[in-house]
C-alpha positions in Angstrom: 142.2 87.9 26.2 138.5 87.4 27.5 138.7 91.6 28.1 139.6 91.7 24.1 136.6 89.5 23.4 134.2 91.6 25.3 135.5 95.4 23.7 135.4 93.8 20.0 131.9 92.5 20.9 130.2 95.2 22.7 128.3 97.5 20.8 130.1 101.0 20.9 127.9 102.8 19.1 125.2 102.4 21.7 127.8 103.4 24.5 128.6 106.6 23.1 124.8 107.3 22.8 124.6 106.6 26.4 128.0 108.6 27.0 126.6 112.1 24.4 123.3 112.1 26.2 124.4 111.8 30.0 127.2 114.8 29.3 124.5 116.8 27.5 122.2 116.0 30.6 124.6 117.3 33.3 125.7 120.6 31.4 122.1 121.3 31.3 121.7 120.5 34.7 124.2 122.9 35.7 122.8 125.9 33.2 119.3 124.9 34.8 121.1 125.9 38.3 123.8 128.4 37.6 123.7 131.9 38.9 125.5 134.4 37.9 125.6 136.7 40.7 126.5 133.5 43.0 128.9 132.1 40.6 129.8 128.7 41.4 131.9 125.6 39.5 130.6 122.9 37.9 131.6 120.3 40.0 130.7 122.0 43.2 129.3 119.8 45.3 126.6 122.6 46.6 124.9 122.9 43.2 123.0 119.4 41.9 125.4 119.4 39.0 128.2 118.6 41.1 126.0 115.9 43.0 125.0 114.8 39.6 128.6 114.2 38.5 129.0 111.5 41.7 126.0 109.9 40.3 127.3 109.6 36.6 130.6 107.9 38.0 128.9 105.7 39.8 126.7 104.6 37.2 129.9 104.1 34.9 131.3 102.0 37.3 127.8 100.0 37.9 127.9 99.8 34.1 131.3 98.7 34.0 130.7 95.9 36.5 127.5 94.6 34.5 130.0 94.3 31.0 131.9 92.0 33.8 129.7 90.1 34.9 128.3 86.3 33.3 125.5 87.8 30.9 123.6 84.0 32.3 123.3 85.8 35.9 120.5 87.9 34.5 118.3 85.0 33.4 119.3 82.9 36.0 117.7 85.6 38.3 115.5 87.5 36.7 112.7 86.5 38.9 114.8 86.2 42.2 115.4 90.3 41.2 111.9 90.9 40.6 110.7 89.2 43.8 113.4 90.9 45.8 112.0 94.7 43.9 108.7 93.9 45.1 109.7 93.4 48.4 111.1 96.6 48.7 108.4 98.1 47.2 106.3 97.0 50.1 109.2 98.0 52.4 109.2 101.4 51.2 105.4 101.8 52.2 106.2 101.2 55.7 110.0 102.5 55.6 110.2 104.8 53.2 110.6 108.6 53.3 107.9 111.2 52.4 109.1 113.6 50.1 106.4 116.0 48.5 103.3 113.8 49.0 105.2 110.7 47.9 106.3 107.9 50.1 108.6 106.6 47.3 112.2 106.8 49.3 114.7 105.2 51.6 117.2 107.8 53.1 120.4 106.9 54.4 121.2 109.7 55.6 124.0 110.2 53.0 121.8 109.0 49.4 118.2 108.2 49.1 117.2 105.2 46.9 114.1 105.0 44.7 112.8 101.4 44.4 110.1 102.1 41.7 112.9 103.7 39.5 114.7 100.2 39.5 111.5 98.6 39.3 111.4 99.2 35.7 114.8 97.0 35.4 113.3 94.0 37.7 109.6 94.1 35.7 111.6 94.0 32.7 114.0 90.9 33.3 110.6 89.4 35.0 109.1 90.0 31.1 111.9 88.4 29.5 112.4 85.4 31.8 108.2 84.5 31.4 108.4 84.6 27.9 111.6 83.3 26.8 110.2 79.8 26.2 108.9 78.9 23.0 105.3 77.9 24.1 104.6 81.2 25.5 103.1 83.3 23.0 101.1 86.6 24.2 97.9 85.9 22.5 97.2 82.7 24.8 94.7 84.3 27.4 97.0 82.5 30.6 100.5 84.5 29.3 97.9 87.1 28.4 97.0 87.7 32.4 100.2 86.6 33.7 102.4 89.3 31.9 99.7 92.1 32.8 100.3 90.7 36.3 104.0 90.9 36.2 103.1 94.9 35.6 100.2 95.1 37.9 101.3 94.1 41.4 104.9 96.6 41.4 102.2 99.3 39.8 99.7 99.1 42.2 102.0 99.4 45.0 103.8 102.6 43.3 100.8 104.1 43.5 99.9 103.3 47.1 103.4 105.7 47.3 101.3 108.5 45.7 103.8 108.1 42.7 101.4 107.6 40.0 103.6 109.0 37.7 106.1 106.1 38.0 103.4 103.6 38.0 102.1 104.9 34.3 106.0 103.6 33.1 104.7 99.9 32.8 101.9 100.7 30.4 105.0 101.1 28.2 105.3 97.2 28.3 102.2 96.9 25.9 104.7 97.7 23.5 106.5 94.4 24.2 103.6 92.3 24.7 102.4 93.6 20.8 105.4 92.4 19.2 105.1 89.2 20.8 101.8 88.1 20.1 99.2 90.4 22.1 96.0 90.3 19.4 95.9 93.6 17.3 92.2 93.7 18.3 93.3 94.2 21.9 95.5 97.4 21.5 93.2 99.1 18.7 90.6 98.4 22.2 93.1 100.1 24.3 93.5 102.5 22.2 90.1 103.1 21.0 89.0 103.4 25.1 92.4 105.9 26.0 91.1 108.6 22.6 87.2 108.1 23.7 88.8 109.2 27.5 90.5 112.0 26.4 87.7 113.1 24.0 85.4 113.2 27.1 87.9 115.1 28.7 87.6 117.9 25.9 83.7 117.8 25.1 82.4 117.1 28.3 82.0 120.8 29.2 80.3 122.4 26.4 79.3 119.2 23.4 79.2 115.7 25.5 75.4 115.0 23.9 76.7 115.4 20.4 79.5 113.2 21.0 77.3 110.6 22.7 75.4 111.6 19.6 77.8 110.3 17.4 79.0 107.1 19.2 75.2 106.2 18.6 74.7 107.0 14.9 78.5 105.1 14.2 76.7 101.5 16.2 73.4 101.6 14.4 75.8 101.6 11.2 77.6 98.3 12.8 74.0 96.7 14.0 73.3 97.4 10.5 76.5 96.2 8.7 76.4 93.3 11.4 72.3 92.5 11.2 72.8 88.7 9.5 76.4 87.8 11.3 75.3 87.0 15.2 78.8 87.2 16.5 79.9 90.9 15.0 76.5 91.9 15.8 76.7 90.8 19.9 80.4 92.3 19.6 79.5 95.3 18.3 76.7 95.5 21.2 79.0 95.1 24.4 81.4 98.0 22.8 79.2 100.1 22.6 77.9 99.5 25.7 81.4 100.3 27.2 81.7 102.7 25.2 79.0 104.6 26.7 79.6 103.7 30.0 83.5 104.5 29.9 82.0 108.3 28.4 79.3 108.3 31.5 81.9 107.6 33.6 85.1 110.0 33.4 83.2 112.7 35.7 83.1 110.0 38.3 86.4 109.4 37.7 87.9 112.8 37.6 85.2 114.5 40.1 85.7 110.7 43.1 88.7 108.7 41.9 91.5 111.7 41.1 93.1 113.6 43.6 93.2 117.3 44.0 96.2 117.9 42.3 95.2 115.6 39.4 92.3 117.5 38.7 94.3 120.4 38.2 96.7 119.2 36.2 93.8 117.8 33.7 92.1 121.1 34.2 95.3 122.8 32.8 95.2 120.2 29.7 92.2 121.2 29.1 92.7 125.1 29.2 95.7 126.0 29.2 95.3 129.8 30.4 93.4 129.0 32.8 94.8 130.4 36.4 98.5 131.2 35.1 99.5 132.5 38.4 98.3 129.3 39.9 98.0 125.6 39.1 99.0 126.9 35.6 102.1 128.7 36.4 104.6 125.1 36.0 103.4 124.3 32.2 102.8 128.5 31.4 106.4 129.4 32.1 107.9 126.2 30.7 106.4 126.8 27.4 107.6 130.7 27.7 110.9 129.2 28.3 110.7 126.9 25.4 109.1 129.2 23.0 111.7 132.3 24.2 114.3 130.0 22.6 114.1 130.3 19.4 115.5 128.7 16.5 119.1 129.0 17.6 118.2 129.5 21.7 119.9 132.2 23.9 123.3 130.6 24.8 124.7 127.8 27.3 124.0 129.9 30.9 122.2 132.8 29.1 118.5 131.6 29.9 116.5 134.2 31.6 113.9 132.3 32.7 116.3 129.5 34.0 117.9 132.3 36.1 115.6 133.9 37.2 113.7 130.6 38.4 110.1 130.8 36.6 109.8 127.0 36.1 110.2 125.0 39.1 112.1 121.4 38.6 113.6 122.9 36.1 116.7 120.3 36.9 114.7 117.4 37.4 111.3 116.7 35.5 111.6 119.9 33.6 115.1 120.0 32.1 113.7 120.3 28.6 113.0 123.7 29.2 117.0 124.3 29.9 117.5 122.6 26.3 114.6 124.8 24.7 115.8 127.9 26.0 119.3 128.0 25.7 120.3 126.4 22.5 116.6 126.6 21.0 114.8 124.7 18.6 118.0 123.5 16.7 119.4 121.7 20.3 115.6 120.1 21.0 115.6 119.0 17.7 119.4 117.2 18.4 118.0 115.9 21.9 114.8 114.3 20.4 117.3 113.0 17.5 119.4 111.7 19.8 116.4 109.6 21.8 115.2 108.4 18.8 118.3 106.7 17.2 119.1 105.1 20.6 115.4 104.2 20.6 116.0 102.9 17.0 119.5 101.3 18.0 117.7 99.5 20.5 115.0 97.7 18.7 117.6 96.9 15.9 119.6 95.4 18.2 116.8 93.4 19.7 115.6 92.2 16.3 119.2 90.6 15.6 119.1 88.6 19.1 119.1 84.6 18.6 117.7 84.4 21.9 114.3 85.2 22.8 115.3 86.2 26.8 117.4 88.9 25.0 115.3 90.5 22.2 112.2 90.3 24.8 114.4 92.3 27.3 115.4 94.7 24.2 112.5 95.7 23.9 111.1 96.3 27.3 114.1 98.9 27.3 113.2 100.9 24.3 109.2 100.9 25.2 110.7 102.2 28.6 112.8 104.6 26.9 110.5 105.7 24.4 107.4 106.1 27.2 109.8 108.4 29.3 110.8 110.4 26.4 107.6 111.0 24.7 105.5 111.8 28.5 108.7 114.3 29.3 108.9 116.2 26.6 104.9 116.2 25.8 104.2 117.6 29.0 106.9 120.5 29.0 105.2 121.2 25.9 101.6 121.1 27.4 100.3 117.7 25.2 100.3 116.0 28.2 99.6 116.7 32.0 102.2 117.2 35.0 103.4 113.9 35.6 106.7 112.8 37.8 108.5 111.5 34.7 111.9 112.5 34.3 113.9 112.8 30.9 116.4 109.7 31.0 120.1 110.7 31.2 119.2 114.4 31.3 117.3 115.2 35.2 118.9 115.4 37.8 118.7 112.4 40.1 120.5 109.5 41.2 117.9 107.1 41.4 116.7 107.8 37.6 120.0 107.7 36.1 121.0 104.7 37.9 117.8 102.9 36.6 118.7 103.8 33.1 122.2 102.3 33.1 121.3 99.5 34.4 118.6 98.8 31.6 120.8 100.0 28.6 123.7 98.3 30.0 122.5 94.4 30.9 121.0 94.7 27.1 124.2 95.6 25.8 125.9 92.8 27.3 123.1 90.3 26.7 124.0 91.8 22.7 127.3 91.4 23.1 126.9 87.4 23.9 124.2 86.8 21.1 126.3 84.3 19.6 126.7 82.1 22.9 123.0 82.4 24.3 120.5 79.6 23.3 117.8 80.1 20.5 114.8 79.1 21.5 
């Protein structure tokens, strides 16, 4: 009877999202490895696609369990789970396995575990659980620092890993703190300092004194605007003073603070034909593969450039490539639909919650979903640089898909017992 109660309530149309895009993610796994001269089966457990397939059941099942369990376990611990995710983050650091510069991984011998994958899940319920009362509203500056907290500490020690990549995720979360109360004047400041960055990053070569130029003429409008108003007037003086010194600063910061491979990566951003053989070679053939598509692609297992293995990752961060090339810009444009009405799904869903725990954690799963998406996709593309973001429900890896469930699925039974949680 209960059982009957749960199916009627849960929302299916969500699941068979979830259910489209992980079967679309492991064929294209399996075209991104097949080969036909060493022609081997789907399922074989030799090629990630059959590893892949283990992975998929067991998340089914993990999502399966999470429908079961009592949807009050995951406020009741939200905390304990981000305290114990921490912890392991620390453990990793001393524990962990080194796998291509990154210390990110506990090996078992027969699975390796990524705790900054399931980070996102504890960070999220963390979220949720801080601001589920009624008297905590983001603009107050003491939620303000404790929610950037909640995102700092399991960042900063991703990072110690060397997995910057995954600790970029949580910037996601702004997302979250926007819709529930962070002042607009805070995120048009984010925003204004991330375009003046990348601005630098562009003019810095060849026209950084006419952009300096400009930032100058632009505040003695304000100071003029401002002259009789003391308190615009001071405000517009400190932001142009970090203005300028955020624009003085990115050599520092690209030249001392980035690593080697960082560098690069910007350096490719910045010109993109620069060294294709070398440090461009990962974002030059992945855009050949995309672009060799077409409008209709080449055909499931037909991708030359898959076969022949031009873009490395092309199972794991770079999978988009696999969707470009074989079934062209007509199966991108289905993928990216696909992303965006679960995206959609997911704030609707939120938006329709009585209880605050529940449309807070909503949302952290869409931002997360959303911030994957767009940095995947962007950097196949060459809009963004090389990151270690993978496409959820499409790369390969245990770990990521994991991760995923678990987020979609603990929303979708917090939706499914809307009607029994508390307003507050």
């Amino acid at each position: 009877m209960r059982e009957q109660k749960l199916s009627k309530s849960l929302d299916w149309f969500t699941i068979l999202l979830y259910l489209t895009m992980v079967t679309l993610g492991w064929l294209n796994i399996y075209a991104a490895v097949y080969d036909v001269e060493i022609h081997k089966s789907i399922v074989n457990l030799d090629l990630n696609s059959g590893k892949q397939l283990f992975w998929i059941f067991s998340a089914l099942l993990l999502g399966a369990i999470i429908l079961l369990l009592d949807f009050k376990l995951f406020d009741r611990f939200a905390f304990g789970i981000y305290g114990g995710l921490v912890l392991m983050l620390i453990g990793v650091l001393f524990f962990g396995k080194e796998i291509a510069g990154s210390r990110s991984w506990f090996d078992f011998g027969f699975m390796r575990l990524q705790p900054a994958e399931f980070a996102k899940v504890a960070v999220s319920l963390a979220v949720a659980g801080f601001l589920k009362e009624p008297s905590m509203h983001a603009e107050k500056p003491k939620v303000m620092f404790s929610l950037f907290g909640f995102i700092l500490v399991p960042a900063a020690l991703i990072i110690l890993q060397g997995d910057t990549g995954s600790a970029m995720v949580f910037a996601a979360l702004v997302i979250v703190f926007y819709r529930e109360g962070l002042p607009a004047y805070l995120m048009v400041l984010g925003l204004s300092a991330i375009a003046l960055f990348v601005a630098t990053l562009f003019l810095r070569e060849s026209h950084l004194d006419y952009f300096i130029g400009g930032i100058v003429i632009v505040e003695l409008l304000f100071l003029f605007l401002f002259r009789k108003q003391k308190k615009k007037l001071l405000i517009t003086l400190v932001g142009f003073a970090m203005a300028i010194g955020l624009v003085l600063s990115v050599d520092y910061i690209i030249s001392d603070i980035f690593k080697p491979h960082q560098r690069d990566r910007i350096d490719i951003l910045i010109h993109p034909d620069k060294d294709p053989m070398g440090v461009g070679w990962q974002v030059t053939q992945s855009k050949i593969a995309i672009g060799s598509g077409g409008i209709w692609g080449k055909g499931f297992l037909e991708g030359t450039q898959t076969k022949f293995d031009f873009v490395p990752d092309q199972s794991t961060d770079f999978i988009f490539c696999t969707v470009g090339e074989e079934h062209g810009w007509l199966g991108s444009l289905i993928v990216i639909g696909l992303f965006m009405t679960l995206i959609s799904r997911l704030i609707t869903l939120a938006e329709r919650q009585k209880a605050r725990f529940s449309r807070v954690y909503g949302y952290c799963v869409a931002s997360i979903l959303f911030f994957h998406f767009m940095i995947n996709i962007g950097m196949t593309i060459g809009l963004f640089p090389v990151v270690g973001i993978p496409l959820p429900f499409f790369s390969y890896g245990g770990s990521s898909l994991w991760s995923f469930t678990i987020l979609v699925f603990i929303f979708i039974k917090l939706d499914a017992h809307r009607s029994q949680m508390l307003v507050r």
